[in-house]
C-alpha positions in Angstrom: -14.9 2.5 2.0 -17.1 -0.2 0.0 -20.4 -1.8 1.7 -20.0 -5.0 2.6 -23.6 -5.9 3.0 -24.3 -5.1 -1.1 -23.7 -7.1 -3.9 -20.0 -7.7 -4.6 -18.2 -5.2 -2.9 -15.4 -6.4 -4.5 -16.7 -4.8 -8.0 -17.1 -1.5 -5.6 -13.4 -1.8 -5.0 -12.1 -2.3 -8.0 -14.0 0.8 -9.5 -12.6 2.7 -6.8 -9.4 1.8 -7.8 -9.5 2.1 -11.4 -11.2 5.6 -10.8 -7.7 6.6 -8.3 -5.9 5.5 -11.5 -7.6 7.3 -14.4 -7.1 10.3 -11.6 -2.8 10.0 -11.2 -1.2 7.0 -12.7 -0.2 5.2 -9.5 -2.4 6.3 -6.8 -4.0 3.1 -6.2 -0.9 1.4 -5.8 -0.1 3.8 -2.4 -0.4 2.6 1.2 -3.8 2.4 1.6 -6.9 0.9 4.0 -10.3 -0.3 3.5 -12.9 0.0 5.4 -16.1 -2.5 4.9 -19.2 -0.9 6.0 -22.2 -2.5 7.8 -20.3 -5.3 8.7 -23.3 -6.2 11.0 -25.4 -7.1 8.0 -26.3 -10.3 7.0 -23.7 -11.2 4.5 -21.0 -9.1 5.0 -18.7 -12.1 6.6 -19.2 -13.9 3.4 -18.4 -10.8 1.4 -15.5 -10.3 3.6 -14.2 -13.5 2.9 -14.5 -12.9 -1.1 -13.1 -9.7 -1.1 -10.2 -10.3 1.0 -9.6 -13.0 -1.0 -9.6 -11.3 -4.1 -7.0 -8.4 -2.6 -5.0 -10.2 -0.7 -2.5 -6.8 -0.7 -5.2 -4.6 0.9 -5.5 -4.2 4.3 -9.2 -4.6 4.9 -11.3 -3.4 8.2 -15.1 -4.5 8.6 -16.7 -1.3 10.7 -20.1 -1.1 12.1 -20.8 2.5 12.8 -24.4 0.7 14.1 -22.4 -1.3 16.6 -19.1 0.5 17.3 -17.4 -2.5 15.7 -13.5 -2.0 14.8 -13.9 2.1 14.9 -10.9 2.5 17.2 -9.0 0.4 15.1 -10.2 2.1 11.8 -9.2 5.2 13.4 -6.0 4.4 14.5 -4.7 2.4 11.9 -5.9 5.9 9.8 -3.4 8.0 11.6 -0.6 5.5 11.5 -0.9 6.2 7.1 
């Protein structure tokens, strides 16, 4: 999950992955899903855009827990992994 309403999630991302990495050579490179937080906030959209631009191989979700937004999908998408 990175926040897509703070400063370059995408940098959020890429840590994330690096850290799965330094865990088990390989991790980051399984089926995986990404949720955006706060996708309600102002800036998220454009954030959105960046990051999915910048992992175009990542499936990536904007959520709102504060308005419901794409939790059903989140969810379902989850137990389809």
């Amino acid at each position: 999950m990175v926040d897509l309403s703070g400063r370059e999630p995408w940098n959020d991302l890429k840590i994330l992955k690096h850290e799965l990495e330094s865990f088990k050579e390989g991790l980051s490179k399984k089926p995986s899903m990404v949720n955006g937080n706060k996708a309600e906030m102002g800036g998220s959209q454009e954030n959105l855009a960046e990051i999915s631009r910048r992992f175009r191989d990542d499936v990536i979700i904007p959520v709102s827990a504060k308005n419901r937004l794409n939790i059903s999908l989140a969810t379902k998408l989850m137990r389809k992994m």
